[in-house]
Every structure is written in structure tokens, then in C-alpha cells.
C-alpha positions as CSV (number, residue, x, y, z in Angstrom):
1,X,-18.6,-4.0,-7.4
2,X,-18.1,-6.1,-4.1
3,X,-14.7,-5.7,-2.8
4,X,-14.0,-2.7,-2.3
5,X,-14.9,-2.7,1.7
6,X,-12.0,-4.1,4.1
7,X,-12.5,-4.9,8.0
8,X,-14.8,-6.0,10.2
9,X,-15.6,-3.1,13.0
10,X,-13.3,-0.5,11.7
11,X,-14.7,-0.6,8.3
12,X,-13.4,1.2,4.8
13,X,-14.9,1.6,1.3
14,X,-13.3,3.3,-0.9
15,X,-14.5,4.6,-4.3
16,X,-13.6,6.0,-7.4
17,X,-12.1,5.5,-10.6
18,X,-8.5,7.4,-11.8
19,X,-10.3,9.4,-14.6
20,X,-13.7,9.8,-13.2
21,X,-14.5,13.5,-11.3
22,X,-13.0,12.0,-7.4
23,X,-11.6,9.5,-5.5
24,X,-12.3,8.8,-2.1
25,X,-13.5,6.6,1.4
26,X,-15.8,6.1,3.6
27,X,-14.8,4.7,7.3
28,X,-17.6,3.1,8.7
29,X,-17.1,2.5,12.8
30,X,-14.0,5.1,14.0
31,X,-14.1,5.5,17.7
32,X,-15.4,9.3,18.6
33,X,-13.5,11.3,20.4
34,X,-10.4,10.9,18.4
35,X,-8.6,14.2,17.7
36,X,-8.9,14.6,13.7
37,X,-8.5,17.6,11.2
38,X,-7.5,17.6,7.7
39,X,-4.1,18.2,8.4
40,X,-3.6,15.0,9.3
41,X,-4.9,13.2,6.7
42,X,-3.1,15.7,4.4
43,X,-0.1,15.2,5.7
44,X,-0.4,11.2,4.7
45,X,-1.8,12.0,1.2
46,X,1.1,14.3,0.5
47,X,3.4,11.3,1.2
48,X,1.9,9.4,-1.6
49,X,1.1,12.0,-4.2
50,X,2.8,12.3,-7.5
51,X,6.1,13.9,-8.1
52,X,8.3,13.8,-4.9
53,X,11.0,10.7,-7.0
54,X,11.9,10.6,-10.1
55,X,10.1,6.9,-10.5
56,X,7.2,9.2,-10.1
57,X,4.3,9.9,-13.1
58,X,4.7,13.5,-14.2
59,X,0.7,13.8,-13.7
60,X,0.5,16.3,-11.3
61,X,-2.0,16.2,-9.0
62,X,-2.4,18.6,-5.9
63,X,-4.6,15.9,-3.6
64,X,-6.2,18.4,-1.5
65,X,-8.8,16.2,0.7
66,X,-12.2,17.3,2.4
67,X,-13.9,15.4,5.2
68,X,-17.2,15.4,4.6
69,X,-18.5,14.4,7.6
70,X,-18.1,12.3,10.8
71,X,-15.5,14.8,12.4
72,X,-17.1,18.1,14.4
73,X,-15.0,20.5,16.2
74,X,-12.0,18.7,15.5
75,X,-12.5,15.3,17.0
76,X,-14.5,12.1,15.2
77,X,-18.1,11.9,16.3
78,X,-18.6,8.0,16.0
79,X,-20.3,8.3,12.6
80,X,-19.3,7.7,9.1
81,X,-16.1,10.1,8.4
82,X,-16.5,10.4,4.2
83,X,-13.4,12.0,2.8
84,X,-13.1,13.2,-1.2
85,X,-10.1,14.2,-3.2
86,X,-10.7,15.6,-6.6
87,X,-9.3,14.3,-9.6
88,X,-7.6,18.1,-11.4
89,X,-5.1,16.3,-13.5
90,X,-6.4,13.5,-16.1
91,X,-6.0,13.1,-19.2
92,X,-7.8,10.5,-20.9
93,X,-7.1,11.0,-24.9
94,X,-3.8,9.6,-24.2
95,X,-5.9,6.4,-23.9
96,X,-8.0,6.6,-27.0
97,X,-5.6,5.0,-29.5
98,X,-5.3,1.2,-26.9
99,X,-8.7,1.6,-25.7
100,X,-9.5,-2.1,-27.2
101,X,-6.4,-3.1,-26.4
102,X,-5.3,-5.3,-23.7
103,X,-2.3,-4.1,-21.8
104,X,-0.1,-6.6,-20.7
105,X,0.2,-6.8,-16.8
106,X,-2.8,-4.9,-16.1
107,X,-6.0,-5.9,-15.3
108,X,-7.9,-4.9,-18.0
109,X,-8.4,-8.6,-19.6
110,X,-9.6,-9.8,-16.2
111,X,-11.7,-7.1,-15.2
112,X,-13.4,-7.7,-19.3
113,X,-13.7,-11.1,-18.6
114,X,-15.5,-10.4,-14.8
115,X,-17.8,-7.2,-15.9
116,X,-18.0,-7.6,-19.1
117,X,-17.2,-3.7,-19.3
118,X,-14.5,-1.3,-17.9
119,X,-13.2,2.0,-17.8
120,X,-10.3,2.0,-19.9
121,X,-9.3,5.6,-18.7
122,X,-6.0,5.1,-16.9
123,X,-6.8,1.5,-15.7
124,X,-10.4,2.8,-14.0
125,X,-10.6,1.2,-10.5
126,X,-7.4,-0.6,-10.9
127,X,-5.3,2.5,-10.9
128,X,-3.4,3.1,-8.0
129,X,-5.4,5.9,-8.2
130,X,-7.2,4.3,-5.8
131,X,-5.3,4.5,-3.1
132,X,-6.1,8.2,-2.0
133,X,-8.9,6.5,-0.3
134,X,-6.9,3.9,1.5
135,X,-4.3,6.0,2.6
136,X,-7.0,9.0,3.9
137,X,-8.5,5.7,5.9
138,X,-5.1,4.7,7.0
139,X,-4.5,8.7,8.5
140,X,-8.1,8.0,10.8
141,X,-6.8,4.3,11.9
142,X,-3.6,6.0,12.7
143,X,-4.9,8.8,15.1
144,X,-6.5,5.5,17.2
145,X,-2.8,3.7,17.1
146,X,-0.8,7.2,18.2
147,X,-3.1,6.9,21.1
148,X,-2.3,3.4,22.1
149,X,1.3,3.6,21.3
150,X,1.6,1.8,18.2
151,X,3.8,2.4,15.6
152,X,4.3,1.7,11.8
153,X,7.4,2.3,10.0
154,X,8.2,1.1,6.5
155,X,11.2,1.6,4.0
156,X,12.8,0.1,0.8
157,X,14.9,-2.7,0.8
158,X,15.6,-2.6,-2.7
159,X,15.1,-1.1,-5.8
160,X,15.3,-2.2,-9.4
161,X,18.3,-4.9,-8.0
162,X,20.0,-2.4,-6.0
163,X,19.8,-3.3,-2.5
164,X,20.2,-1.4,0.4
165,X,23.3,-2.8,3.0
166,X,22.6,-0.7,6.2
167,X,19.3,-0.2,8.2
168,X,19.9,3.5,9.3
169,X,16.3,4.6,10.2
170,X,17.7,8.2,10.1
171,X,18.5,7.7,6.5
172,X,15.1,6.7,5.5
173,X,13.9,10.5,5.6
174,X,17.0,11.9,3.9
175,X,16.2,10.4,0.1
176,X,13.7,10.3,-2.0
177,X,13.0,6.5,-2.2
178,X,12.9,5.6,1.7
179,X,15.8,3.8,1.7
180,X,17.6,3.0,4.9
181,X,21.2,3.7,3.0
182,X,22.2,6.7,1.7
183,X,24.6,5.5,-0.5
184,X,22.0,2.7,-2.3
185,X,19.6,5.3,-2.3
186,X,22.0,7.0,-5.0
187,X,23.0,4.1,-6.5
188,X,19.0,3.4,-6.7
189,X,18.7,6.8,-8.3
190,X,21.2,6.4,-10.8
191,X,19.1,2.8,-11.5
192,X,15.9,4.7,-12.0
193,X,17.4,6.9,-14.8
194,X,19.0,4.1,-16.4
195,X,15.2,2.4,-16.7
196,X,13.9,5.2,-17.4
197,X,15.9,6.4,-20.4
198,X,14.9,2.9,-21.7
199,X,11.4,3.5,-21.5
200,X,10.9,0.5,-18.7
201,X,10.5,0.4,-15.2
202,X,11.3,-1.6,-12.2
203,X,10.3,-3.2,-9.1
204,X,11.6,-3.8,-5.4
205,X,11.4,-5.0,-1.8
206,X,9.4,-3.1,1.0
207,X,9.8,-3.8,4.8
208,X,7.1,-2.7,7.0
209,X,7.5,-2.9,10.9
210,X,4.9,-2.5,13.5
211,X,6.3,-1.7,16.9
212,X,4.2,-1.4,20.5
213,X,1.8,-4.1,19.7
214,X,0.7,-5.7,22.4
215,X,0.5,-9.7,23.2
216,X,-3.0,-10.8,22.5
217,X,-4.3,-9.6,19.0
218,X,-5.9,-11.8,16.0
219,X,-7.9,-14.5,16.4
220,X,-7.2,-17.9,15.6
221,X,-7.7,-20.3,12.0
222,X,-9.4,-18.1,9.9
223,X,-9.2,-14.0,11.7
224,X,-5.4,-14.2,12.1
225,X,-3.7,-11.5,12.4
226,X,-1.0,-12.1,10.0
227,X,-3.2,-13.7,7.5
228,X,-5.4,-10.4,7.7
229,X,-2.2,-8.3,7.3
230,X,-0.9,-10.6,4.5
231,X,-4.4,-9.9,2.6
232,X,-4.2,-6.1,3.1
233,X,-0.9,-5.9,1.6
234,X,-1.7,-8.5,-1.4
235,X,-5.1,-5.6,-1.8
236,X,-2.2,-3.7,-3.0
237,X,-2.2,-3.3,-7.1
238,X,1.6,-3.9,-7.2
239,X,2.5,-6.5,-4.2
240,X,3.2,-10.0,-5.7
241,X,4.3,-11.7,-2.5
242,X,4.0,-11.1,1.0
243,X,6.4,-12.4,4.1
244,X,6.7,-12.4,7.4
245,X,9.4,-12.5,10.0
246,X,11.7,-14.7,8.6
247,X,9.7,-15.6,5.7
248,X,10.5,-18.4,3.0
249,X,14.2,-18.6,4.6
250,X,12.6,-20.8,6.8
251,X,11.8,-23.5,4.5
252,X,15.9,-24.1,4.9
253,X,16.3,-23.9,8.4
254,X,15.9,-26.7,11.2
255,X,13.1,-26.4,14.4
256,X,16.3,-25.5,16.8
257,X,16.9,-22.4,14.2
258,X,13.4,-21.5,13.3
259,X,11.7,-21.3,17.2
260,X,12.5,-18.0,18.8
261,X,13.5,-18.9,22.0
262,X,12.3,-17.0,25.3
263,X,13.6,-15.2,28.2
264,X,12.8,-13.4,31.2
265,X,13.5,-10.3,29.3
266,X,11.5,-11.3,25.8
267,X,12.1,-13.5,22.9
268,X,15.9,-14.2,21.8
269,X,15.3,-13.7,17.7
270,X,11.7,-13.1,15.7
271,X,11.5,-15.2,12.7
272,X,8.1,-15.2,14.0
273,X,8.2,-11.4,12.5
274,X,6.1,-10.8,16.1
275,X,3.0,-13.2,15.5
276,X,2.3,-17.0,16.5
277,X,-0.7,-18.6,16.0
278,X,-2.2,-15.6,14.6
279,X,-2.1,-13.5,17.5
280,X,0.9,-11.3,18.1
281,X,3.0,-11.8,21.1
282,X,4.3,-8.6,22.0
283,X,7.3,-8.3,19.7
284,X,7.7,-6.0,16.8
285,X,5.6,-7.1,13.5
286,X,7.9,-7.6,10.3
287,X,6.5,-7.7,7.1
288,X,8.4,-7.2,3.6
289,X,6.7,-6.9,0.2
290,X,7.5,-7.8,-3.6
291,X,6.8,-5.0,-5.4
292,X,6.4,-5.6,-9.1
293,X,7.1,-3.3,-12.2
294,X,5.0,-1.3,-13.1
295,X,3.3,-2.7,-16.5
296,X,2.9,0.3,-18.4
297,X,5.7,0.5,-20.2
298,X,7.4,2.7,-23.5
299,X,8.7,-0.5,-25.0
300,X,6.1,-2.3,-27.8
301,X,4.8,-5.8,-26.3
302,X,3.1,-8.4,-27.8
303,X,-0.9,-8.2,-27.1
304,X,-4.6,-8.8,-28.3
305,X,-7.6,-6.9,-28.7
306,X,-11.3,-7.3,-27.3
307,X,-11.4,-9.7,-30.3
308,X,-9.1,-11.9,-29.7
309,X,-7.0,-10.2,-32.6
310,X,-2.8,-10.0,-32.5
311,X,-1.8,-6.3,-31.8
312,X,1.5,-4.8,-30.8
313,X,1.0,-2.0,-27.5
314,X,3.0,1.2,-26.5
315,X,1.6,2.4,-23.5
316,X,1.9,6.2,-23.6
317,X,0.5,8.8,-21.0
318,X,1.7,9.8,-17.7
319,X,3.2,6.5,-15.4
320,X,5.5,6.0,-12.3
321,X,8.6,3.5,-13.2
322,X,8.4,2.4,-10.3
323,X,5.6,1.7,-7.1
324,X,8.3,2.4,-4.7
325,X,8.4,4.8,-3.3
326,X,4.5,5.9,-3.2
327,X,4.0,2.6,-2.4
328,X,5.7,3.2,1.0
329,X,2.5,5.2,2.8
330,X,0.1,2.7,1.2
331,X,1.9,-0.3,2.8
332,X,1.6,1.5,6.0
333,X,-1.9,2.5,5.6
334,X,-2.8,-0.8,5.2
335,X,-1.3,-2.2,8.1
336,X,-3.0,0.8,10.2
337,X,-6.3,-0.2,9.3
338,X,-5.9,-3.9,10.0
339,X,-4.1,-2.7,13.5
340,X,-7.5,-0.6,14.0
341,X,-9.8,-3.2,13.1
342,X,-8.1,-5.6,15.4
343,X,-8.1,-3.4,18.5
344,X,-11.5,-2.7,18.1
345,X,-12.5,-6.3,17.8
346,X,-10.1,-7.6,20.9
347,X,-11.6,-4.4,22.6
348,X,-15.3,-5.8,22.2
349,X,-14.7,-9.0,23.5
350,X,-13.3,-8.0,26.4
């Protein structure tokens, strides 16, 4: 299957299905000499791992990782760092009965109609199973960044229509969903039962921020940087729609409003979200996410078989209602290893 390898020097593959034995990556170009243990990628896999919300899947799964290699005495050695997590928690008869059915907002028509075969076990490579191995990847990129200064941040905007008023970054850590406002973050909880008691789930906005860039990364036409970071967070099962800096509010605004205007001591505004002409110039990167439902659903939809046949769906086994907020550490993975890869490429031709 091609497409499962992302960047140029700092390069991932990750690997595995959300039914099969592991899940996993394989990093392909990390710096040596970076101070790396388990713990740290741990710590990042914990963040993502099911049952910390209640939009959460009630599969319970531990995540414990092992690096496999590339890492000796605690710091990277400059070759391929290969990290596993088992898979201790799947349970694939749940998946017998719609096996030849196709679930509507998956990607099990589309990956039928490309392989001509696909694991129908908890959406196989589509699952956000998948995303162990990206965020493991994103813990090694972020060792590189810590060293450089760089840092990520990301938080929900909004949840299932509830939207958050304040941007307190002390707030973020104090719920569940990573909201900036305590008081949507209850209101966003009292949201997620209400969906959930219905059997349906919900989507939401995701702001991602990268601070202590420098000027001078990305290339220009086709290596930008924000068209790589746009693709890295469109890689992402759930995103629909990507935006940065100001976004599509500047389709209504004039030249004198959109330009961020510059002084001695830095630009004046950022609808640039931190990035002209690809390359970032020096101010913080801003990036928000549409995060869609999640498609599988307790409520019977309309669907067809592998024949072509009408069938009515239920989706049963384990699901999240919503992507946010596991979503959150994936978004910032993503952005990490895009960071990485760019460092390392501006680094080379220098």
C-alpha cells in the first residue's frame, strides 16, 4: 500500500491494521544524539489512548510501546528507531454481521473499489487505530523541536456546536476535552451525553499553534510549509478542512485588512497564521481543523452491500462520539513531524 510514508529527511511509516496483532512506525532519518526513552513516547501515547472523555470508545486498550531499535543508552543512534504497540483489546465478531456491508462515511467503499479487498475488522488501516504510530513518530520529532525551542500547543474550539468564548491556556489542562473554557467544556460535556444517549456523535473545531519558529522555513511553490502542514493534518481520518491564520474570513476582507503590517518590534496582526510565501516568518503558526463525526453510528442508515444490493446499517461495537479530544495529540503530532522534516531539510542546505 503506498502512502503510508510522510516527509522527506525525517521520514515515517507507519503500519498496522486496528484488529491485526500491532500497530506501529518506523522513523527513518532522526538526528543521533537526541535524548530518547520510552517514557517519552509513553507519555504522548497516553494522551491519545482510549477512555480519558466520555466521547471516548469503551475499547480499552493499555498502549504500552517498545522501541525496537535506533535508540542505545538512552539517546537516538542515527538509525531507524522502530516502535510497536500491541493490539490487547479487539474484538472483531462485533463486525461479522456488516462485514459486506458498506458503512456510510467510512472508507470501506473506496478502499473496495482501490484494493479490491479490505479488512473489514474495525475499518482495518483506516481506523484511527492508526494513529499510535503517528503520534509515537510525533514524541521523536518532538525531542528535536524541545531542543530548538519550538513549541506545539493545540486545544478545542468547539464541540458538537458548543463553542468555547475564552482562550485560557490554563484551562486547557483542567477538562477532559482541551478546551480553553471551563465553563464550555461543561456545557460541551453535557452536549456529549445528550449525543450519546441518541446513539450519534459529533464533530468540532481544533486550533493548533506553533510557537518559536524561526523566519526562513519551507520552500517555495510546491515544498511550502503550510501546504506541507495543511497535508499532514488533511492525513488525519477525521479532518475535513484545514485553515490557516485567518483562514476563509479573508475571502471578505480588503488588502488594507488582510496584510499584516510590520514594525520594528514584529508584525502588527497574523492573518498570515505565521507563514508567507510558504516559508514562516518568525511569528506563531495558526492552524484550526474541521473535525467531522465520527461515522459509526447506533442510528440505522440507508446503505448497500458489495453487490450493489439496498441494506439498512447499525454499526455496533466499541466507537468514540467524537475525534475530539484524542484527536488533540494527533494534530500535534503531525505538525511535529512536518516541523522536524523542515528543520532538517533547511539544515542541509545551509
Amino acid at each position: 500500500m503506498a502512502g503510508s510514508t510522510t516527509g522527506h529527511m525525517f521520514r515515517v511509516t507507519t503500519w498496522g491494521e486496528s484488529h491485526g496483532p500491532a500497530v506501529g512506525c518506523v522513523i527513518d532519518g532522526c538526528p543521533p544524539g537526541l535524548r530518547l526513552d520510552a517514557s517519552v513516547v509513553q507519555r504522548e501515547l497516553d494522551r491519545r489512548k482510549p477512555g480519558q472523555a466520555k466521547t471516548s470508545t469503551t475499547r480499552r486498550e493499555a498502549d504500552i510501546c517498545e522501541i525496537l531499535s535506533g535508540v542505545f543508552e538512552g539517546k537516538t543512534t542515527g538509525t531507524p528507531i522502530s516502535i510497536l504497540v500491541w493490539n490487547k483489546d479487539a474484538r472483531s465478531g462485533a463486525y461479522e454481521d456488516i462485514k459486506d456491508l458498506f458503512r456510510p462515511g467510512h472508507g470501506d467503499l473506496s478502499y473496495q473499489a482501490r484494493y479490491g479487498i479490505r479488512d473489514w475488522r474495525g475499518g482495518g488501516r483506516a481506523s484511527a487505530r492508526e494513529t499510535i504510530g503517528r503520534v509515537a513518530a510525533g514524541a521523536v520529532a518532538g525531542q528535536l523541536l524541545f531542543e530548538k525551542g519550538i513549541a506545539v500547543r493545540v486545544f478545542t474550539l468547539a464541540l458538537g456546536g458548543v463553542k468555547a468564548e475564552k482562550l485560557d491556556m490554563e484551562a486547557v489542562h483542567g477538562n477532559p476535552y482541551g478546551c480553553p473554557d471551563s465553563e464550555a467544556a461543561l456545557a460541551m460535556d453535557a452536549r456529549v451525553e445528550e449525543v450519546k444517549k441518541a446513539g450519534d456523535s459529533i464533530g468540532g473545531l481544533v486550533e493548533l499553534w506553533i510557537d518559536g519558529l524561526p523566519a526562513g522555513l519551507g520552500d517555495p511553490v510546491f515544498d511550502k510549509l503550510d501546504g506541507d502542514l495543511a497535508s499532514a493534518m488533511m492525513g488525519i481520518g477525521a479532518v475535513k478542512s484545514v485553515e490557516i491564520g485567518a483562514g476563509f474570513a479573508v475571502a471578505d476582507l480588503k488588502g488594507s485588512e488582510s496584510n499584516d503590517a510590520m514594525a520594528a518590534q514584529g508584525f502588527l496582526s497574523n492573518n498570515s497564521g505565521g507563514i508567507l510565501a510558504g516559508i514562516s516568518s518568525g511569528a506563531r503558526v495558526v492552524l484550526r481543523l474541521a473535525v467531522k463525526p465520527i461515522p459509526s453510528i447506533g442510528i440505522p442508515q440507508q446503505t448497500v452491500d458489495i453487490h450493489g444490493a439496498p441494506a439498512t446499517i447499525v454499526t455496533r461495537g466499541r466507537h468514540d462520539v467524537s475525534a475530539i479530544p484524542r484527536i488533540l495529540p494527533v494534530a500535534e503530532a503531525m505538525a511535529k513531524l512536518v516541523i522536524a522534516d523542515h528543520m532538517l531539510r533547511w539544515r542541509a542546505i545551509q
